[in-house]
N, C-alpha and C positions, 0 to 999 in steps of 0.2 A: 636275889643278890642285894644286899644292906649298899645302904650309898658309898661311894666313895671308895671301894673295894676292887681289888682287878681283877678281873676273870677271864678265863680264855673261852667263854662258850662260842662257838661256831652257831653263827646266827646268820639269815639274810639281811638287809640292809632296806631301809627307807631313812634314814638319816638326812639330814642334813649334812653336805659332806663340807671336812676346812681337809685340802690337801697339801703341805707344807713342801714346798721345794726347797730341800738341803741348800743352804749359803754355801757357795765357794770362790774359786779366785774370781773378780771381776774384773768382766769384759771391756774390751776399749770402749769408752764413751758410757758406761753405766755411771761413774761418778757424775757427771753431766746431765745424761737425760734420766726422765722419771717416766717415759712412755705413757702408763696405762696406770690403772688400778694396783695398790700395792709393787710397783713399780716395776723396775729392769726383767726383774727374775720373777716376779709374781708374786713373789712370798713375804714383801713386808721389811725387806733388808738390805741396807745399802753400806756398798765398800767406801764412801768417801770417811774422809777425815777432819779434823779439826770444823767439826759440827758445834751449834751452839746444846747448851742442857738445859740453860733458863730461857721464859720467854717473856720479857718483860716492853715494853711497848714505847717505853717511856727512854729503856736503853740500848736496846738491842734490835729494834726493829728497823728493817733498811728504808721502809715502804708499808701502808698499811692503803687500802683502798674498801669502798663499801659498792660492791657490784652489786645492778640495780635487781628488785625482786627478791627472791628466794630460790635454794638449790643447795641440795645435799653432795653434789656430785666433789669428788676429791679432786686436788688439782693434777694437773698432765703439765708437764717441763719437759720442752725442745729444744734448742733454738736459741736460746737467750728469751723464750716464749712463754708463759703459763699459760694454760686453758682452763677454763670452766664454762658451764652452764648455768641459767639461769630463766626463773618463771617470773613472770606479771601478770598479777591475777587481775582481772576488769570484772564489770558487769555481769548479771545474770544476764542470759540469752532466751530473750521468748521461745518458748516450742521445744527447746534443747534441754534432754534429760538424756543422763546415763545408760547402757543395756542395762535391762533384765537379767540375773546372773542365776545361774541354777549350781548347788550347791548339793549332793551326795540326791540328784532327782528331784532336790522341793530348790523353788523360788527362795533367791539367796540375798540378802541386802546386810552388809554389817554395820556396825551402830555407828561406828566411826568414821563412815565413809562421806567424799564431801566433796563440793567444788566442780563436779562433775557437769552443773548447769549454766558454769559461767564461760567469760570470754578470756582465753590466755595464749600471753604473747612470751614465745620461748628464743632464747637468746645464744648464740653462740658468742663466746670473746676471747678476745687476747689481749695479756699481760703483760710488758716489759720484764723481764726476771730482774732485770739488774736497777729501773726505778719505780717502776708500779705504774708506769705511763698507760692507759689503755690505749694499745695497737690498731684493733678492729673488732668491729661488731657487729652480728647478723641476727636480723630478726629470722625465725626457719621456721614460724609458725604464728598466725596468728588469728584467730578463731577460738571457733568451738574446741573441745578434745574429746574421745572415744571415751572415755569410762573417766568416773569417781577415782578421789586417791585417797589413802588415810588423812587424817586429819594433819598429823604428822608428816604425812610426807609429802615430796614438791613434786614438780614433771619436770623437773630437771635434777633427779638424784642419779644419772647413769653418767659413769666416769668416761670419759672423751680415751682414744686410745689415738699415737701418735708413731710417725712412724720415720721421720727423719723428711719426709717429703709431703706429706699431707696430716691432715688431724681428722680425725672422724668421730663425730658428734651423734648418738642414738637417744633418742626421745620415745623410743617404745610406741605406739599405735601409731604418733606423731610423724614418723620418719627415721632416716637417715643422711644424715649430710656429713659433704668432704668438704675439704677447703685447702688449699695448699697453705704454708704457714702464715706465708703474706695475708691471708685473708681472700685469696681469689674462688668464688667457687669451682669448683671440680665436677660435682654430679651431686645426686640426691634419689632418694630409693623411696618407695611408699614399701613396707610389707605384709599391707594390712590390718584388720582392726584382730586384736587378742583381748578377750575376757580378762579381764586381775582381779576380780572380785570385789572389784570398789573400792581395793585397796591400794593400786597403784602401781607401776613396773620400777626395779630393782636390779637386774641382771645387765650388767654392764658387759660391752662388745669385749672380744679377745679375739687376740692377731694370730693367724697360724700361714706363714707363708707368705701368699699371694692372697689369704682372704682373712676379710674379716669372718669370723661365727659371732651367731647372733640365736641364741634360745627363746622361742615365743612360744610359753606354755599358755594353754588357754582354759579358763576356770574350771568345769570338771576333769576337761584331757582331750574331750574328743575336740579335733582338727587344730592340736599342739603341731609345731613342727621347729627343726631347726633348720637356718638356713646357710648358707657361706656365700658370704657378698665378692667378688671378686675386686680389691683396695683400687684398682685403676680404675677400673670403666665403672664399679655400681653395678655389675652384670652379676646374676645370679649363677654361681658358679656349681653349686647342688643346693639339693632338701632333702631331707632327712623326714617323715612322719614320725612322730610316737604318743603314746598311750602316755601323757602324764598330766598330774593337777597343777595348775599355775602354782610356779614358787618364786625362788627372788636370789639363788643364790646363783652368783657366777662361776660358771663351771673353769675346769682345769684343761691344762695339757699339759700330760705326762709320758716322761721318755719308756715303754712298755718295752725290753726284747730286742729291741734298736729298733722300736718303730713308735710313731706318737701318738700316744691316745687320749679320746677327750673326756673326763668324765664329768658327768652331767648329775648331781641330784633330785633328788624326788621325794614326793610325799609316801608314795607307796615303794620305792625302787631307786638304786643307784645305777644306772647305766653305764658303761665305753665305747665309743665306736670311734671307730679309722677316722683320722682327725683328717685327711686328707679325701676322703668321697662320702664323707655320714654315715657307712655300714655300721650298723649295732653290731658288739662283740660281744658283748656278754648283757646281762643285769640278773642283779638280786631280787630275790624274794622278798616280802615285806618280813617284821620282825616276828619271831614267834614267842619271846621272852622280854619285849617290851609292849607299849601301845602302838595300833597300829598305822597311827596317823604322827607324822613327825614335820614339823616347819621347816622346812629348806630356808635358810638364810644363808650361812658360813660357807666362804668360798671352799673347793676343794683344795688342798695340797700334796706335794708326795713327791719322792724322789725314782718312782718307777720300781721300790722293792718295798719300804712302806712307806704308806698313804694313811693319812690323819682323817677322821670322819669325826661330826661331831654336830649336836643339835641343842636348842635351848628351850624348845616348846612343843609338845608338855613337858617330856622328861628334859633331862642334863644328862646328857653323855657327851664323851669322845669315847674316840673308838683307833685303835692301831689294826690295820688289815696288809697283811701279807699279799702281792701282787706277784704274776707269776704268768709270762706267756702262756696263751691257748687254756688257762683256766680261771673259774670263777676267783675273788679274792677270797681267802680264808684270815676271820679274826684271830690277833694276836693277842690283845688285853682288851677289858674294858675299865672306863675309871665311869663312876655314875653320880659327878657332883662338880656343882662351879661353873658350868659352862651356861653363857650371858645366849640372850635372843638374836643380839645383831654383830656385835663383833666377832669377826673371822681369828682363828688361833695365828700365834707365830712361834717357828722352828727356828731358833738363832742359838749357835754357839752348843749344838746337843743339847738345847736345852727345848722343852715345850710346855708355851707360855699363854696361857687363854683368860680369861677375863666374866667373870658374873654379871650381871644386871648392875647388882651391889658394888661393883668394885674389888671382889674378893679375886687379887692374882694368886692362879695355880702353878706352881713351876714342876714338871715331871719328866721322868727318864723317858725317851722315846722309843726305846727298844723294848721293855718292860712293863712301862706306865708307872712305876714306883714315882712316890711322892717326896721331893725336894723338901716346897714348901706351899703355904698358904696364909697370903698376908693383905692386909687392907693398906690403902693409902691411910693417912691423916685425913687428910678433910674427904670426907664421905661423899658418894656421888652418885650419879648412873650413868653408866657409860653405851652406849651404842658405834664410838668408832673405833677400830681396829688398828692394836699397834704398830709398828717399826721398832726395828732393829739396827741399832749404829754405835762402833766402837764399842762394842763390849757392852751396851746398855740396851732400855729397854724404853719406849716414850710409850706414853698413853695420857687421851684426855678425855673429860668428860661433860655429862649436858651441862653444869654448873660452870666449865672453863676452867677446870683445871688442869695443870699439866703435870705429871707426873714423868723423873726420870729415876730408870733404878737398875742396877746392876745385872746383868745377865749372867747369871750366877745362883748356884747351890743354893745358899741364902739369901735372904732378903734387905739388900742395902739400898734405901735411899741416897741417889747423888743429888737431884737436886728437886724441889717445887715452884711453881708459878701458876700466875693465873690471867686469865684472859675475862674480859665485863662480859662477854655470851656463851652460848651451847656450843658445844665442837661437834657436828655428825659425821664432818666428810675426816676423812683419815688422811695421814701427813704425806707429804712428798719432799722429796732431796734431791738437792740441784749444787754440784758443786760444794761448798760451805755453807749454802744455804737451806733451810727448811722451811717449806710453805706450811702454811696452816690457814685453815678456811673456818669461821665460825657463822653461822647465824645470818652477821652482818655486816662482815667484814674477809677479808683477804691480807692476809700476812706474809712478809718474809724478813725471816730474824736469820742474822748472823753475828758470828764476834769477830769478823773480820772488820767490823768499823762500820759506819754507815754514816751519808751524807742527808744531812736535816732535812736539805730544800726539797728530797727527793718523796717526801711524802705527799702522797696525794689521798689522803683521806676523803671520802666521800664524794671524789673528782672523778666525771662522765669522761672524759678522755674525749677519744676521737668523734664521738659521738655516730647516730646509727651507720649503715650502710647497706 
């Protein structure tokens, strides 16, 4: 298959899965809260209005703050509340090295791997939405940690998930912590040390019910498991075992037949199981018409009839798969070009919208995979965080700090540009009229509803620890 070409082969799956949940009418309190990663609905798109397009700092910004450390993780909006994470890295620790990682049977160490030997102090917080005030802060770790992370990446890139009564905070080897929004703790969970390869945990919490899930793949596979924390007590509600290689992307739940299923990606396999007891329903084959090792990054999405799959490492594909109670999925098109290492696709407006390394946006039919368009921003970038969808438009930024808005649409119209002094990794959240934006070294929130000067607290500790 030549790049860039659709094709219907019926293939198994090791993909990296992005599963797109169709935008529809929105629920009470979704223009308000941003719960989780990619937000209300999962997918990257939010029904509020009169949103800002520029992001200029100098005029539109309500509040700008510099949370201390480092941390990838995206913001969570409750409450009149933001949430993020955050790492401080200290000292080397005598004695204290990394596992040993085994990698396809040999002794595995990658070049980029780091940090692993020092002292870090990880951070739970909260944000005022409406001035930037910090509310509360919890130190929930502070030691050694279980394994090396990329060089690039923090121990606090896992998005906080919220729920209207508690926030929950996952640090991968590090733990689990609740908090009610006030800041009171709730409970905390150890669930053991998981292999990443020395390259760091990725897979942020998702809410189903009464529990949290939580995927701890561990570096070849053997003793992966997943688990379902119960949101009240921290009580372990099931576990799940499987057979899979640490990846990083955060799985889905999808409405399957009238029942919900969770699908999980893999290096070798994309799985479903009963989102409500762990039972595996189905999984794929590896591929037999691609390579057979594929990076899990891109979250899944789908609306329970198709489901978007899609990888950036080695190859570039998405992939459209037909879902179908009591059977395996069967592919519907493939496209084999454009698709980026870390940013997840977004489904907005029948349109689908994914993003390269480069910056090159693809826009395609979702039913078909037929190609819209293919268009670069202006100023040239790399991008690693994952769009939203608002009013008819499309935001994306990148490591340079740029912001990009453009029309959700057939062709490719810029509405408007901006730019931010650092790297964007964590992906936007929508609160009301406002949009957070998290870079590097700073925390944002721009609106055009006006904003009050004094309310800036730029590089201000707030409440300080507790």
């Amino acid at each position: 298959m030549s790049n860039g070409r659709v094709s219907s082969i019926r293939v198994g799956l090791a993909l990296a899965t992005v599963f797109l949940a169709a935008p529809g009418a929105a629920q009470e309190g979704e223009t308000e809260h941003w719960p989780a990663w990619r937000g209300p609905t999962a997918n990257g798109v939010s029904e509020a209005t009169g949103l800002p397009v520029r992001f200029d700092p100098d005029a539109n910004a309500l509040w700008q703050v510099a949370p201390p450390g480092r941390g990838h993780s995206s913001p969570v909006v409750w409450g009149g509340r933001v949430f993020v994470s955050a790492s401080i890295t200290g000292e080397p620790i005598p004695g204290h090295a990394a596992p040993v990682h085994i990698r396809n049977g040999e002794v595995y160490l990658h070049p980029g791997s780091t940090a692993g030997d020092l002292h870090h102090t990880l951070l739970a917080l909260a944000y005022d939405a409406a001035t930037g005030a910090e509310l509360w802060r919890h130190v929930v770790h502070d030691g050694p940690v279980h394994d090396n992370r990329y060089r690039t990446n923090t121990y606090a890139s896992l998005t906080a998930v919220a729920d209207g009564e508690r926030v929950y905070f996952w640090f991968g080897s590090q733990g689990l912590f609740a908090f009610t929004l006030d800041g009171e703790p709730v409970w905390s969970v150890d669930l053991g040390d998981f292999g990443e390869w020395g390259l760091g945990h990725g897979i942020s919490p998702v809410l189903y019910e009464d529990t949290l899930i939580l995927v701890c793949d561990n570096d070849d596979g053997d003793g992966s498991r997943i688990f379902a924390v119960d949101r009240r007590t921290g009580e372990l509600a099931w576990t799940t075992e499987r057979q899979a290689r640490k990846a990083w992307a955060t799985p889905a739940l999808l409405p399957v037949g009238g029942a919900t299923q969770l699908f999980i990606p893999g290096y070798h396999h994309l799985a479903a199981y009963d989102a409500g007891s762990g039972a595996e329903l189905w999984r794929i084959a590896p591929f037999e018409d691609s390579a057979p090792v594929h990076t899990p990054v891109h979250q899944p999405f789908g609306d329970g009839r198709l489901v978007f799959v899609s990888t950036g490492y080695p190859g570039k594909e998405m992939r459209a798969l037909e879902v179908t109670p009591g059977a395996e999925p069967r592919v519907r098109w493939t496209w084999e070009r454009g698709t980026g290492y870390l940013p997840s696709a977004l489904l907005y407006r029948g349109i689908l919208f994914f993003l390269s390394d480069g910056g090159v946006i693809t826009a395609l039919d979702p039913e078909d995979g037929s190609l819209h368009f293919q268009a670069r921003p202006p100023n040239p970038g790399r991008y690693n965080s994952s769009p939203i969808g608002y009013e008819g438009q499309v935001l994306i930024g990148s490591l340079e700090g740029d912001l990009t808005v453009f029309r959700a649409d057939t062709e490719f119209e810029i509405v408007a540009e901006s730019s931010l002094p650092a790297a964007i990794w964590a992906s936007p959240a929508v609160s009301g009229r406002t949009i957070f934006l998290r870079t590097v070294d700073r925390l944002y929130a721009f609106s055009d509803a006006g904003k009050d000067t004094t309310n800036d607290t730029s590089g201000a500790s707030g409440g300080g620890l507790r």
